[in-house]
TORDRENTI-668587 format. One record per residue (C-alpha): residue in three letters; z, y, x. Coordinates in steps of 0.05 Angstrom, whole numbers, plus 5000, padded with zeros to 4 digits. Layout:
BEGIN
AlaZYX...
This chain:
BEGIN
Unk046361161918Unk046961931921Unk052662271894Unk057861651888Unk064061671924Unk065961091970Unk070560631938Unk076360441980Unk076859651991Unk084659661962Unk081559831896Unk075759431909Unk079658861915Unk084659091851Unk078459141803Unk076058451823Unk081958161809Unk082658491744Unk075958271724Unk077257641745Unk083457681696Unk079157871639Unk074857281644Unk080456871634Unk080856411569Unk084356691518Unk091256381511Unk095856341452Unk102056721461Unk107256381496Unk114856481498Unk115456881569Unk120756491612Unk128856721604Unk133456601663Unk137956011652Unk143056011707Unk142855971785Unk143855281831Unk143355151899Unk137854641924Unk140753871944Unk134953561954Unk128253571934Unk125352921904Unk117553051907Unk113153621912Unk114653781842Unk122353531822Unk128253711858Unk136553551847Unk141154291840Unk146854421836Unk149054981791Unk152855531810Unk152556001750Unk150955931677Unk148256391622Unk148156331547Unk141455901551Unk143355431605Unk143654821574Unk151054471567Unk148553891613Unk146854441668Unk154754631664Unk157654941729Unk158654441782Unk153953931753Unk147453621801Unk142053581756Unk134153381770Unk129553941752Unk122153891750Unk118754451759Unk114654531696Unk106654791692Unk105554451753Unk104053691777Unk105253421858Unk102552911896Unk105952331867Unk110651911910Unk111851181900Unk119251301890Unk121950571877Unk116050401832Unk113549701844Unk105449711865Unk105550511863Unk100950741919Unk103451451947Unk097351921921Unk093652341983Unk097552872008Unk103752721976Unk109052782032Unk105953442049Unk107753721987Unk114553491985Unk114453862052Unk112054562022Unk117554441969Unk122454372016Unk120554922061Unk120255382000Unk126255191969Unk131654631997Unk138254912015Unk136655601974Unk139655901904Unk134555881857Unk134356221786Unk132055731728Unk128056021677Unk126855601607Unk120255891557Unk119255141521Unk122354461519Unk127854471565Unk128753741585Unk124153151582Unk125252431562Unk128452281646Unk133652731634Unk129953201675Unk130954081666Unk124054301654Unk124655021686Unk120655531725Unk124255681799Unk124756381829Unk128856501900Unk133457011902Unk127557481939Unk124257391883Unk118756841901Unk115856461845Unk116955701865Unk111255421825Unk106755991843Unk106455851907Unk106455111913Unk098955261882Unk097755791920Unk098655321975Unk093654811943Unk099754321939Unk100554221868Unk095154311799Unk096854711739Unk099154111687Unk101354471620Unk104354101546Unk102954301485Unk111654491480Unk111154821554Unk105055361567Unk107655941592Unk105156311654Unk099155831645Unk094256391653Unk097556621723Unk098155951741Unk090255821733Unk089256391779Unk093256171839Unk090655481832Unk083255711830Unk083456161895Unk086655461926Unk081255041904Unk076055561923Unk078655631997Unk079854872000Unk087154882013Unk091454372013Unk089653791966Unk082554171949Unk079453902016Unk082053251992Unk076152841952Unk081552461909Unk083053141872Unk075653331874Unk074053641801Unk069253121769Unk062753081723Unk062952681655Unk058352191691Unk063452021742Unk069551901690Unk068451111670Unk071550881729Unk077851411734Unk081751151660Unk089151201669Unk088651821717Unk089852531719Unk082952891724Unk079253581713Unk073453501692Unk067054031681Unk060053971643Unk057454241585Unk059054091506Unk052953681479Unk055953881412Unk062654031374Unk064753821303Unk071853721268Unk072853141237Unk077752971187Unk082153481214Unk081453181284Unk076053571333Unk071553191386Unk066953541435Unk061653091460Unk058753171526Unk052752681522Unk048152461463Unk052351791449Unk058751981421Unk061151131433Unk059651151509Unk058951881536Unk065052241556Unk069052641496Unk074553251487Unk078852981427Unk083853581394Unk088453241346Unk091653601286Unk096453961321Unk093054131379Unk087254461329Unk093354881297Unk095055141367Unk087155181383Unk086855681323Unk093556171344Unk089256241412Unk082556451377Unk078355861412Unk073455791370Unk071954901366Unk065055011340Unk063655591394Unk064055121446Unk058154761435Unk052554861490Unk058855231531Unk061255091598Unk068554741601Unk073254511647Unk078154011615Unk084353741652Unk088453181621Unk089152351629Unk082551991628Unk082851471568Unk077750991540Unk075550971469Unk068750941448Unk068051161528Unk072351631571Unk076252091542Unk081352681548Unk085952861493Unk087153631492Unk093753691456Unk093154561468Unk088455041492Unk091155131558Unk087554431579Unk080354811570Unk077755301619Unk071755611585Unk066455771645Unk060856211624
């Protein structure tokens, strides 16, 4: 068009990723991660949990991370491959060794600082903690950016989730790492039935949305006992409301939902906060 200056691509690029930003769903404040003390990398477990060794403590490293100690840490917002590891009848899921491979490439032998913004140890004993190298690197951010891991939040961990969302969605996009894989292939309601008992994300439409004796369900189909449903419980709806998602707003929206696939009354996802639902349009 006459009279409009050419834009240069670096900005280009800068306003589509802001806009891209903007579109994102709107979260409810989360405590923003504090440093916890430093450790040196043992050994790394999976693509997602690894044994350190600390080296230096601050006033919110937790007493069993003392100086000296070998602790496990998982690194939280994020879920691997899974590895059998012992488990009797466990079949290694696709990819799995590769991603305990990126993990240790980005991180064995190296100090890492731990950073704490929820619950700070789950029920194995386990340091939930973000990672960053000395350099500065953000472990978990780039385990997704290298398609090696999905963004797996809690209702007591959900910080960084929007970040997270955006390096894991440029992965799946460009079909890195487990994206070209067909087992982490993000499913339809239709295809859910035969998936109960695993990890999925999941996109269609909400049929319709209603709160029910303080519990909200999102139907995706017109038969609430077979079709595939969203189910917030009381909590969640509290959290739900602090992030401004509107329950009854989503009906006749776009979602993605990522959670375990359950059965009652057909497949279902519980969605204990809002950072489980990606609104789409």
């Amino acid at each position: 068009m006459v009279g409009m200056k050419a834009v240069p691509r670096s900005a280009l690029r800068l306003a589509i990723v802001l806009a891209w930003f903007a579109c994102l769903p709107a979260f409810a404040a989360a405590p923003k991660p504090e440093p916890g003390g430093t450790g040196m990398v043992r050994e790394i477990t999976d693509g997602d949990t690894l044994v350190i060794e600390m080296v230096e403590a601050t006033p919110t490293t937790p007493p069993e991370a003392a100086v000296g100690s070998k602790i496990p840490v998982r690194l939280v917002g994020i879920q691997a491959p899974k590895l059998p590891l012992g488990r009797p009848d466990f079949r290694a899921w696709p990819r799995a060794e590769e991603s305990k491979a990126a993990l240790s490439e980005l991180a064995l032998g190296k100090r890492l600082t731990l950073s704490f913004g929820g619950q700070r140890r789950d029920r194995h004993g386990r340091l939930l903690a973000h990672l960053h190298a000395e350099d500065g690197t953000w472990i978990q951010g780039e385990m997704l950016r290298a398609g090696m891991a999905r963004v797996y939040t809690f209702a007591d961990n959900r910080e960084l989730a929007a970040e997270m969302y955006a390096l894991e969605r440029a992965a799946r996009e460009a079909r890195r790492g487990i994206w070209g894989n067909a087992f982490y292939a993000v499913r339809t309601p239709e295809q859910l039935a035969p998936l109960v008992g695993t990890f999925q994300l999941v996109e269609g439409r909400v049929k319709n949305a209603a709160i029910v004796h303080s519990r909200a369900y999102l139907n995706f189909g017109a038969d609430w006992k077979t079709d595939f449903t969203v189910t917030i419980p009381p909590p969640g709806l509290t959290l739900f409301r602090r992030a401004k998602l509107d329950i009854a707003g989503l009906s006749g929206k776009r979602i993605r939902v990522r959670g375990w696939v359950e059965t009652y009354h057909g497949p279902m996802i519980e969605a204990t906060h809002p950072e489980q639902i990606e609104v789409l349009e």
